[in-house]
Backbone as a chain_set.jsonl record, in Angstrom:
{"seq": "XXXXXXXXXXXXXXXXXXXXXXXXXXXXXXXXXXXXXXXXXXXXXXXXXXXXXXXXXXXXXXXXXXXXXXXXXXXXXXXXXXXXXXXXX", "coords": {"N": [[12.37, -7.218, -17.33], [14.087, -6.821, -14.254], [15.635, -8.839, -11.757], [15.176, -8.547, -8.494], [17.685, -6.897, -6.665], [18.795, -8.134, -4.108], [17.467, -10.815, -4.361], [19.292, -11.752, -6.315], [21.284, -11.765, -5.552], [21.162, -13.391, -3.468], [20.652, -15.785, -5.547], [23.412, -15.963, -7.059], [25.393, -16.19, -4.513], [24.469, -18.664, -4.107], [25.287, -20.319, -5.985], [27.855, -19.197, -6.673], [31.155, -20.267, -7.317], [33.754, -19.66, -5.603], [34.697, -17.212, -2.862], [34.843, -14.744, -4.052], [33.388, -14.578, -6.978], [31.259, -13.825, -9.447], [31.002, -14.347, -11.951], [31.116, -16.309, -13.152], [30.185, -19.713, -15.061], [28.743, -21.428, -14.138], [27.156, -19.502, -12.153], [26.347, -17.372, -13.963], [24.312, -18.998, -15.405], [22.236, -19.885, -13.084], [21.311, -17.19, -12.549], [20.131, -16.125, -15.01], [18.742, -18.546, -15.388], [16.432, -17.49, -13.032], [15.699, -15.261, -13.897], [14.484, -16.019, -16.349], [12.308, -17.75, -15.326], [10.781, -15.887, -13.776], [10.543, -13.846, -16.258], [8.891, -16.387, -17.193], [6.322, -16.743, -15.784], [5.351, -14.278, -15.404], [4.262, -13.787, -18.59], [2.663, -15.564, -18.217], [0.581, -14.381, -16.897], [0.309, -12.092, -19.005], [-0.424, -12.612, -22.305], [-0.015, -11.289, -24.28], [2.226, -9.806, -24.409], [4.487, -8.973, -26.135], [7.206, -8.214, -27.117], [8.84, -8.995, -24.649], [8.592, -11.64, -23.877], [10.263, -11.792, -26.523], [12.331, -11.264, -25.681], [12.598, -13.071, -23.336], [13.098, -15.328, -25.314], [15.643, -14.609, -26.307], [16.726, -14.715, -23.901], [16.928, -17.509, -23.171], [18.098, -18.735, -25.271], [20.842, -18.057, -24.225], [21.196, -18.902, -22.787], [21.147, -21.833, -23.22], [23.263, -21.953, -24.842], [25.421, -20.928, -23.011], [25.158, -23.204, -20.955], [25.662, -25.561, -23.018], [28.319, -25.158, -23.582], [29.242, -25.303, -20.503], [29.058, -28.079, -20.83], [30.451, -29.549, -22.304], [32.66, -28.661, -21.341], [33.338, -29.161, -18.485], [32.087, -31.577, -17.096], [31.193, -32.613, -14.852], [30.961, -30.588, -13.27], [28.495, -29.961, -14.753], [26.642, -31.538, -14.638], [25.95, -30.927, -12.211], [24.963, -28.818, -11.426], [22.665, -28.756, -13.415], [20.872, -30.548, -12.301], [20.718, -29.329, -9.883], [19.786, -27.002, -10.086], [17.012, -27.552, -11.641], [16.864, -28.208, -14.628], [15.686, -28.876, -17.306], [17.396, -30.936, -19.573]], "CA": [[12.109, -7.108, -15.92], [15.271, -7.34, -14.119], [15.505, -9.228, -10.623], [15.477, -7.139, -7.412], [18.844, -6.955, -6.005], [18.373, -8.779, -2.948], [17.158, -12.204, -5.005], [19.799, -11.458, -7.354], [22.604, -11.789, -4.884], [20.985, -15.094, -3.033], [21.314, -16.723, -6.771], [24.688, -15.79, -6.896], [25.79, -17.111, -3.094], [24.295, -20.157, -3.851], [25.935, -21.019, -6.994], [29.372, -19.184, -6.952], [32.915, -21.178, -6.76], [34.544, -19.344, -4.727], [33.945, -16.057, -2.27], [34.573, -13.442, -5.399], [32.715, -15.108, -8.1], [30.459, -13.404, -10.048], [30.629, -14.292, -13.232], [31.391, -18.042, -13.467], [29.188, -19.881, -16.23], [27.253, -21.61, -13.498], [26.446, -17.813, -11.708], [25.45, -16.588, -15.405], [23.165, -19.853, -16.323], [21.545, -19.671, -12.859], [20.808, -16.024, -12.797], [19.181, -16.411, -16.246], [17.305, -19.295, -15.01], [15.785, -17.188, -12.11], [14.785, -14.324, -14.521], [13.667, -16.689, -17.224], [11.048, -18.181, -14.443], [10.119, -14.701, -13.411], [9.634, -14.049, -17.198], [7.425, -17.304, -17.976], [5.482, -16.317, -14.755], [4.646, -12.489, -16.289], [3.569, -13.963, -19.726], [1.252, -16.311, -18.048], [-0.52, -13.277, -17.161], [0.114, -10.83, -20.209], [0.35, -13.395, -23.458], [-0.039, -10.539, -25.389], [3.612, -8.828, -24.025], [5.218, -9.557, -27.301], [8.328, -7.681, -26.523], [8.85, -9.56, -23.163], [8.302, -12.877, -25.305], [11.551, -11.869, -27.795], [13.546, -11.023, -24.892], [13.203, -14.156, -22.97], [13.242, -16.294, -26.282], [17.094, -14.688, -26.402], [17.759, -15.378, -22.581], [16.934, -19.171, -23.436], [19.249, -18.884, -25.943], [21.667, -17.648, -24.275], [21.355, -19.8, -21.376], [21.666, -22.998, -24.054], [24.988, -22.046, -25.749], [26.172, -21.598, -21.806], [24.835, -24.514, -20.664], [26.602, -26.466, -24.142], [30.107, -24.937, -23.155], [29.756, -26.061, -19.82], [28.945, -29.596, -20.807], [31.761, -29.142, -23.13], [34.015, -28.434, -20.769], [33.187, -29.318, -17.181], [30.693, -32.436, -17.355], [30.602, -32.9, -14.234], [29.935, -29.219, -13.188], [27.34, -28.949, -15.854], [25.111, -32.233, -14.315], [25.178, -30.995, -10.389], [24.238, -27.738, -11.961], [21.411, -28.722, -13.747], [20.483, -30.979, -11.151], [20.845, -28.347, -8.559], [18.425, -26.028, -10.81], [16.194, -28.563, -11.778], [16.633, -27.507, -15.445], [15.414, -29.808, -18.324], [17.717, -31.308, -20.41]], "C": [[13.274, -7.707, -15.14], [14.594, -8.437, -12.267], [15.575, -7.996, -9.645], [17.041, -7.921, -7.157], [19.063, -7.89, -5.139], [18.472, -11.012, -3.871], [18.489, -12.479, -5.79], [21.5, -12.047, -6.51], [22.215, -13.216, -3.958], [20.945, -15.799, -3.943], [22.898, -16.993, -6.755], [25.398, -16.238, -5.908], [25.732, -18.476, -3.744], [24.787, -20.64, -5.15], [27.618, -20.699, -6.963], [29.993, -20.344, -6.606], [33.666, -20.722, -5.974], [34.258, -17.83, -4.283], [33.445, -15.178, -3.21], [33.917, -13.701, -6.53], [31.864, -14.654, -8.343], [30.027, -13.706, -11.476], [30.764, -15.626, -14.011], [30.174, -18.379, -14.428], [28.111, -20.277, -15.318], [26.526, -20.477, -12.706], [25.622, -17.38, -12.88], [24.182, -17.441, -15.581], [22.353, -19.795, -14.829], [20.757, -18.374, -12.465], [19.675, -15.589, -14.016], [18.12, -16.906, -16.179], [16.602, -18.565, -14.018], [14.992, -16.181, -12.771], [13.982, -15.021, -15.808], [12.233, -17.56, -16.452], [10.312, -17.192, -14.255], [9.578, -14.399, -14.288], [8.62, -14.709, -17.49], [6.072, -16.848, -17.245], [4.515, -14.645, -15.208], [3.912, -12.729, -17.134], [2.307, -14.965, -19.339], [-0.005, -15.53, -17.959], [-0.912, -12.425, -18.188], [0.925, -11.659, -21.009], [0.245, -12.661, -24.404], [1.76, -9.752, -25.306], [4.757, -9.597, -24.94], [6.764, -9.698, -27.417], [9.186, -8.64, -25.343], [9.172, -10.914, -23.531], [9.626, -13.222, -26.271], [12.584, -11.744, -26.469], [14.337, -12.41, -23.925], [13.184, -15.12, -23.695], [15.174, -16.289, -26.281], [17.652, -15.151, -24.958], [17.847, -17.155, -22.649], [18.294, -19.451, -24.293], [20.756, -18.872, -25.614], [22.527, -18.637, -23.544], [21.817, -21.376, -22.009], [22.746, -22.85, -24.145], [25.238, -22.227, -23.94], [26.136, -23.002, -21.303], [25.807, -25.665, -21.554], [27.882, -26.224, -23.699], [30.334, -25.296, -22.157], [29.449, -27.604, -20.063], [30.038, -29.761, -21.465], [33.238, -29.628, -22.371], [34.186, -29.237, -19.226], [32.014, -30.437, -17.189], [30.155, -32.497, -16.159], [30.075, -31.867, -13.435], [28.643, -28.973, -13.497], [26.287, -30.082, -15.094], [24.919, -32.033, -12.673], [24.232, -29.594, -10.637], [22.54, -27.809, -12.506], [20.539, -29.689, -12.943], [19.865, -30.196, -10.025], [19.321, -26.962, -9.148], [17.353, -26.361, -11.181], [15.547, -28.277, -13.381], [16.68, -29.226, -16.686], [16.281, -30.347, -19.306], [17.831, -32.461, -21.203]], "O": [[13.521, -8.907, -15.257], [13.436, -8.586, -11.877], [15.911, -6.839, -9.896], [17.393, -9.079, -7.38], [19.789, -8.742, -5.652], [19.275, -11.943, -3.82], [18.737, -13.682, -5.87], [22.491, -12.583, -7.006], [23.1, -14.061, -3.828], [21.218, -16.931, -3.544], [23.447, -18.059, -6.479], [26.341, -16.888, -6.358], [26.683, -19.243, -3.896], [24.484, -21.83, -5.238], [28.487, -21.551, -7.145], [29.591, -21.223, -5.844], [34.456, -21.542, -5.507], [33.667, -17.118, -5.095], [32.278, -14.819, -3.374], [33.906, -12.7, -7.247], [31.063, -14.849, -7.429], [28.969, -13.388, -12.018], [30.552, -15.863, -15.2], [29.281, -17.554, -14.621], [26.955, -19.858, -15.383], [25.299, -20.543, -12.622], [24.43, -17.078, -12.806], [23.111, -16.898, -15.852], [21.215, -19.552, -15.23], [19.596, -18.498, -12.073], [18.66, -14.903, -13.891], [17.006, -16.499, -16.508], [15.559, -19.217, -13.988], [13.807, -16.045, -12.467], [12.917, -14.538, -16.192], [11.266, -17.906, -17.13], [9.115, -17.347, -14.495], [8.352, -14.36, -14.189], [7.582, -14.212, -17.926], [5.008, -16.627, -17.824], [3.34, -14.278, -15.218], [2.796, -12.22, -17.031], [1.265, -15.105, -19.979], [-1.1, -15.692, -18.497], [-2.061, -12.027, -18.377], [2.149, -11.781, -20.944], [0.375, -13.162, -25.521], [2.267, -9.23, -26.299], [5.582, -10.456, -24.628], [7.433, -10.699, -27.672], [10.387, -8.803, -25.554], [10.363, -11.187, -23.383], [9.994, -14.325, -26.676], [13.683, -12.292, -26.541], [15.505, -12.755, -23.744], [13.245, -16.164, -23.047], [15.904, -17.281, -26.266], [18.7, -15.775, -24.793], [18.762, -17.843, -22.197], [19.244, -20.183, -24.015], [21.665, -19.375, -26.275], [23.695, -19.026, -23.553], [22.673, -22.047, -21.432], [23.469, -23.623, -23.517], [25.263, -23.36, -23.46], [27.094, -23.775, -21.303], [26.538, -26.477, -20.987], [28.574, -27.203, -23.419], [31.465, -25.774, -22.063], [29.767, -28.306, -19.104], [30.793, -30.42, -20.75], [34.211, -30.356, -22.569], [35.216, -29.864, -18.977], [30.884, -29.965, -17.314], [28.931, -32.469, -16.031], [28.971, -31.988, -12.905], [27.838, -28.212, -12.961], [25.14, -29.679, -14.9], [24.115, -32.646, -11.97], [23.113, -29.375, -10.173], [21.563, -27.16, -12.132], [19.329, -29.478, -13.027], [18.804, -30.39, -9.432], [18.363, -26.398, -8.62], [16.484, -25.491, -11.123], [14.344, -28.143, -13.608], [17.433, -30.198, -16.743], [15.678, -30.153, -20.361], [18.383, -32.402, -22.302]]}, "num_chains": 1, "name": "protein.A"}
């Protein structure tokens, strides 16, 4: 279930680095996080949507390794970030 457009592009504002940014790690990890909420939110209703279930098991995943490379790399990026998202680590 993708995002609408609209939501999709107020994630993106509010995280890029600079005007053209699209694809920066913190754009990718909170884009993820907005559809990985939208996911948990679906399965609360349909815990049978098994499919749905494997898909956002891999966006977690995916969203970890990013998350690890920016701690990696950028520390102090990676804690306004997860700060700013209010993401568990």
């Amino acid at each position: 279930m993708p995002l609408d457009a609209q939501k999709k592009t107020e994630v993106i504002q509010a995280n890029r680095r600079h005007d053209k940014d699209s694809g920066s790690s913190e754009v990718q990890i909170a884009v993820l996080t907005e559809r990985i909420r939208h996911l948990t939110e679906h399965l609360k209703a349909a815990p049978k949507d098994y499919s749905t279930r494997r898909g956002l098991q891999k966006m977690v995943g995916q969203r970890s390794a990013l998350l690890k490379y920016l701690a990696r790399t950028e520390a102090q990026r990676y804690q306004a970030l997860v700060a700013r998202l209010g993401i568990r680590r």
